[in-house]
C-alpha positions in Angstrom: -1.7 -13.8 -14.1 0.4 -14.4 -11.1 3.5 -17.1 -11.8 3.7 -20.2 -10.8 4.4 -20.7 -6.8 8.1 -21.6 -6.9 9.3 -19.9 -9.9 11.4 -16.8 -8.9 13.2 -19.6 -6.1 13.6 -21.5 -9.2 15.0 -19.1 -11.4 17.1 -17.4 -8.6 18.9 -21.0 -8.1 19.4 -21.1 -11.7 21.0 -18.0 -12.0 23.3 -18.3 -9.1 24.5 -21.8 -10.2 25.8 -19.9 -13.6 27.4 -16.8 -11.9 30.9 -19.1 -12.2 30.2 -20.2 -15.6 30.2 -16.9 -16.9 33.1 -14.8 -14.7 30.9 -13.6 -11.7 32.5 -14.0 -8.2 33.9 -12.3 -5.3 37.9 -12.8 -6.8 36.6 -11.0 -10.3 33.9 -8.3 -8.8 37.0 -5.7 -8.8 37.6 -6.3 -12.4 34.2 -6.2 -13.4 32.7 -3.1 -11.5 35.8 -1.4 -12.7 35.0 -2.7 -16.5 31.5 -1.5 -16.2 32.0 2.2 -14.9 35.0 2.7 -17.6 33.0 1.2 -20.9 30.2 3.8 -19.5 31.8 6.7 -18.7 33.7 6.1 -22.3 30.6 6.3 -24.0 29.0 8.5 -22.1 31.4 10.8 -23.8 30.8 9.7 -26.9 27.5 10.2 -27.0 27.8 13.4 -26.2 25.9 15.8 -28.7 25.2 12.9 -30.7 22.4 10.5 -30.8 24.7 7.5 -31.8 28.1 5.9 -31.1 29.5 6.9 -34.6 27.4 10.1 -35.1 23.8 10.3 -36.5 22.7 7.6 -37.3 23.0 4.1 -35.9 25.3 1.2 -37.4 27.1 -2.2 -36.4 28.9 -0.7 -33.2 25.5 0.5 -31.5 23.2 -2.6 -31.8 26.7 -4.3 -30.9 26.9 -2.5 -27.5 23.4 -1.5 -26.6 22.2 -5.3 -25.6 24.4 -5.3 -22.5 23.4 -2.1 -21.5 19.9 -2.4 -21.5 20.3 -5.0 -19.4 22.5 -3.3 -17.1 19.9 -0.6 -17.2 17.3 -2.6 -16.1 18.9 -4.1 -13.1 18.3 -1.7 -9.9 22.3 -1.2 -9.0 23.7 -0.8 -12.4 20.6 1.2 -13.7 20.6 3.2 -10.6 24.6 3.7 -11.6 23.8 4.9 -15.2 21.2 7.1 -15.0 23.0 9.2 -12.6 26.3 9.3 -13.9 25.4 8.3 -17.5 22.7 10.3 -18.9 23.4 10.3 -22.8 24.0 6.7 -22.7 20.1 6.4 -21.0 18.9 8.6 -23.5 20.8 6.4 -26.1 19.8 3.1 -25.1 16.4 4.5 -24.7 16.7 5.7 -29.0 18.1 2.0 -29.8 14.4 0.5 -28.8 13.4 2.3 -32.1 16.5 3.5 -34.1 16.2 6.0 -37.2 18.3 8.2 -38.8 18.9 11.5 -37.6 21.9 12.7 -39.8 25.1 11.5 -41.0 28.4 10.1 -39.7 31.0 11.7 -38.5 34.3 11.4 -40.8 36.4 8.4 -39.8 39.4 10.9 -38.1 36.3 12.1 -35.2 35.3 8.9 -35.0 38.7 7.6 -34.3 39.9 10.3 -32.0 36.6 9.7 -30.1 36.3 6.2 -29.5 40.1 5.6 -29.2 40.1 5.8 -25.2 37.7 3.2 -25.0 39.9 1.1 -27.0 42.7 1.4 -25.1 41.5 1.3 -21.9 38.6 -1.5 -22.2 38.5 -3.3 -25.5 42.7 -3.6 -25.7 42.9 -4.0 -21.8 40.2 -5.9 -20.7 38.0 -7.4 -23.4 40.3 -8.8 -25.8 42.9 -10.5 -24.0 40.0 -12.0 -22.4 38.7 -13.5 -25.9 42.2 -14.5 -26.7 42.8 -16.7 -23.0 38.8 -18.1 -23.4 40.0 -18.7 -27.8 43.0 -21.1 -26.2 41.2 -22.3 -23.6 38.3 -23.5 -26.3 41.0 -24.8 -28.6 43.0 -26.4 -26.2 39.3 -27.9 -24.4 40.6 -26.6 -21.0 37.6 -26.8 -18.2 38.6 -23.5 -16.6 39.7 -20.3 -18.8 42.5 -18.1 -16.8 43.3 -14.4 -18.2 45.6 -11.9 -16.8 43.1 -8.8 -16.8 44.2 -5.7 -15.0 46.4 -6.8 -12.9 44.6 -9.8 -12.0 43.3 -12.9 -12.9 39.9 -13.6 -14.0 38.6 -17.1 -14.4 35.8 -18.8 -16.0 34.2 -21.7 -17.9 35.0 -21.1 -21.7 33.1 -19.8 -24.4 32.7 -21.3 -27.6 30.5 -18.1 -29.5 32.9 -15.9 -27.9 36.0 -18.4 -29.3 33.7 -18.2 -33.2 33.4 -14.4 -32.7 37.7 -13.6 -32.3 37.9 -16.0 -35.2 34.9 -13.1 -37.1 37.1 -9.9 -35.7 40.4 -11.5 -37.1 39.1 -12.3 -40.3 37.6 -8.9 -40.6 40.7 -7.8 -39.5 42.5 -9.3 -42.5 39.6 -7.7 -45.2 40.2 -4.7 -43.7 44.3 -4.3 -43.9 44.2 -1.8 -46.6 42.5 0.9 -44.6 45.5 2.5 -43.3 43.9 4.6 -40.9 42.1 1.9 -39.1 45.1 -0.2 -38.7 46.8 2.9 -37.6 44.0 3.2 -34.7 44.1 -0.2 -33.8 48.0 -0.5 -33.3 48.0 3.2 -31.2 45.4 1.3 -28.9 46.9 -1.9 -28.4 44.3 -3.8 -30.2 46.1 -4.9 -33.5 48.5 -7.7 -31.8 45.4 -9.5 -30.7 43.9 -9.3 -34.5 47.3 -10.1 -36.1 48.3 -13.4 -37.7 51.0 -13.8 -35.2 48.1 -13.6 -32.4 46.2 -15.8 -34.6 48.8 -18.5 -35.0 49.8 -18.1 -31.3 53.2 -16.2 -31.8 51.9 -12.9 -30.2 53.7 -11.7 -26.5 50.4 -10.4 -25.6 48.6 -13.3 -26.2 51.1 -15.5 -24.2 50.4 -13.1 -21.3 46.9 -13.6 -20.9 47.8 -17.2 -20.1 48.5 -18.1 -16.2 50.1 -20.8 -14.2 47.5 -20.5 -11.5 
């Protein structure tokens, strides 16, 4: 049946009134288209010749990534955006609405050579010092979170899952310090001194410089 007269008004207003709650505005647009087209041209690369982020078959890391993209998919701009420049990563998200397995990992040195730009460029750059600004701003119940993010500064209300879920990553962090080659990868990308117990007990350079005086 047809909705209710009113309801896309309704939901539209909604919307809008959270677009500062969660990042969106014209100071952070920059930072965010240039987020988006890096994370998918990344793994638009990875997922080349290969029907999932870590080889054939899917794990932790795809259903991890693949909610944001199918809803970036199905928004016109974004979606428009993907499927022309991003076709492995349609196909992809397209084989996560019914995963199965279609052959094996690759060995952890592929996997590691493959995803290490996005790592660098995205997860070490962008996305966690991000989590660590929003973790301070959460323990410190600030109103406003304020991180230095590629050269600028990116505010928004804090998150308290996203706060839980650095507190997850440095935990698994610790359980995970005997793997030398994974702490190998995540100190070449940047990403270890945001996992570290120094970061965690807020003795970590990086993490002071997500913070701002703004």
């Amino acid at each position: 049946g047809e909705a209710p007269a009113g309801l896309e008004d309704s939901v539209r207003a909604r919307m809008t009134g959270r677009l500062h709650h969660v990042g969106s505005s014209p100071e952070t647009l920059p930072i965010i288209e240039a987020s988006f087209t890096r994370a998918a041209t990344a793994l638009e690369k990875i997922l080349t010749g290969r029907a999932y982020v870590f080889g054939g078959r899917p794990c932790l890391a795809d259903f991890g990534l693949v909610g944001q993209f199918a809803q970036l998919l199905s928004d016109p701009t974004p979606g428009a955006l993907l499927k022309e420049r991003a076709p492995n990563l349609v196909r992809w998200v397209d084989r996560m609405e019914n995963p199965d397995v279609q052959g094996e990992f690759v060995s952890f040195a592929h996997a590691a050579e493959d995803v290490a730009e996005l790592m660098r460029a995205e997860v070490a750059a962008v996305y966690l010092p991000w989590m660590v600004a929003n973790a301070n701003a959460v323990a410190d119940d600030e109103s406003n979170v304020r991180a230095e993010v590629e050269g600028g500064l990116f505010t928004q209300k804090p998150q308290r899952y996203a706060a839980k879920a650095l507190a997850e990553l440095r935990k698994k962090h610790r359980l995970a310090a005997d793997h030398a080659g994974l702490e190998a990868l995540l100190r070449e990308t940047g990403c270890a001194s945001f996992l570290s117990a120094d970061a965690e007990n807020g003795g970590d350079d990086e993490e002071d410089a997500t913070e701002s005086d703004a």
